[in-house]
C-alpha positions, 0 to 999 in steps of 0.5 A, a space after each residue: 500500500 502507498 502512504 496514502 492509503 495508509 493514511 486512508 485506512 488508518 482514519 478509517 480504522 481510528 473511527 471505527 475504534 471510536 464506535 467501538 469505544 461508545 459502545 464499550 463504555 456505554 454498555 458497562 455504564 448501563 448494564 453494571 447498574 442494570 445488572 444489580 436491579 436484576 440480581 435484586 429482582 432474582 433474589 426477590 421474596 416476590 416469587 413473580 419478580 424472581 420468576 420473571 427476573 429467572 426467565 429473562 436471565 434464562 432466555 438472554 444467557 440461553 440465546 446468541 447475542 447476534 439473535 438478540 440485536 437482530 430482534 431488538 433493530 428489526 422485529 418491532 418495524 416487521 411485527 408492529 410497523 413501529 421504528 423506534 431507533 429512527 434511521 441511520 448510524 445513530 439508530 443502529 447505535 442505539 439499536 446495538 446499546 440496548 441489546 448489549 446492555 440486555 444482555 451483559 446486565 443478566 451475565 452481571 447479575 449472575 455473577 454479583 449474586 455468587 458474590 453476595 451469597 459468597 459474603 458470610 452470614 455472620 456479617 449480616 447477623 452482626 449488622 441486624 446486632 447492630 441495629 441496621 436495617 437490610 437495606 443498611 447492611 446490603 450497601 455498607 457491609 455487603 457490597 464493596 466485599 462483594 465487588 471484591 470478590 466478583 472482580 476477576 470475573 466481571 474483568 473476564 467479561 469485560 474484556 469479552 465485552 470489547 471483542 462481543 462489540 465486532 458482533 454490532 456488524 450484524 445491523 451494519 453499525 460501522 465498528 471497527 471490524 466494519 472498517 477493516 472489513 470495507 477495505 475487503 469488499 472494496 472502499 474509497 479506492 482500496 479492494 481486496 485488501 485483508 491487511 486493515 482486517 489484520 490491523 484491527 487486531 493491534 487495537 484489540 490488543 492495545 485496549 485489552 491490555 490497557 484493561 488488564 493493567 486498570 482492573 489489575 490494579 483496582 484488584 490491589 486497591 480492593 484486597 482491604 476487604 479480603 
């Protein structure tokens, strides 16, 4: 390739990580709180709340993410004749945030209800001792030891969240495997070239290992509680 369309597929490339960054912290913004709702629903004494909560949880975790973000852009124009996510990028973005939202926040509450159930009962005990209510103990006994303990494998899907996000190209979002994939198919005067689709990965890479080191080091901070 000539300087130039270097300089043509990495502008490319840069925008179509910037998408994938968007959608990467707006799914963990979302779904990390989503997540906690779920699991309180889950764990609820309101056995209609936890079945329904049990059944989402079955049916998201039970189905491929590619199906969810197909039925979640398309079914509600062919079933209802209703287009909520307008035209568009923007459309397709918003489309792809609430299907990766859906989905990651019933992995999260799985995940932070082993952690709470790992937290000893002796703890709670001592709080109702104390005088704190459930509502007390849960957020100022239990839940910093429990993101203690559920860390490492909310990191694992975290960084399985950053390569889930190439999955978006089902609806035609323009991540970054878009990108490197157009210089493929033939796009602003480069065709069949595999070698962008080969660049992407260097972006993977760098940003998986940049997580690493953070959640490593937000590991460390959090062995106070151990």
């Amino acid at each position: 390739m000539t300087g130039e369309q270097i300089k043509i597929v990495f502008d490319a490339l840069n925008l179509g990580f910037l998408q994938t960054l968007r959608l990467f912290f707006v799914t963990l913004i979302g779904a990390v709180p989503l997540g906690l709702l779920v699991m309180l629903g889950r764990m609820s004494r309101v056995k209609p709340l936890s079945l329904l909560m049990r059944a989402l949880i079955w049916i998201i975790r039970g189905s491929p993410l590619v199906i969810q973000l197909l039925i979640i852009y398309y079914v509600p124009g062919i079933a209802f004749n209703w287009h909520p996510w307008g035209g568009g990028e923007s459309g397709r973005f918003a489309a792809a945030s609430v299907a990766f939202i859906i989905n990651y926040a019933c992995y999260f509450s799985e995940i932070f209800r082993g952690g709470i159930q790992s937290i000893p009962r002796g703890q709670e005990e001592a709080g109702l001792v104390l005088g704190m209510t459930k509502r007390q103990i849960f957020f100022k006994v239990k839940l910093l030891p429990m993101f203690k303990a559920v860390l490492p494998p909310m990191s694992n899907e975290i960084i399985t969240l950053v390569k889930d996000t190439s999955l978006s190209r089902i609806i035609a979002l323009q991540e970054i495997i878009w990108a490197g994939q157009a210089f493929l198919k033939g796009t602003r005067g480069i065709s069949g070239n595999v070698l962008p689709l080969f660049f992407t990965g260097v972006y993977y890479l760098a940003f998986n290992g940049l997580l690493t080191i953070l959640l490593s080091r937000l590991e460390k901070k959090l062995d106070y509680f151990r």
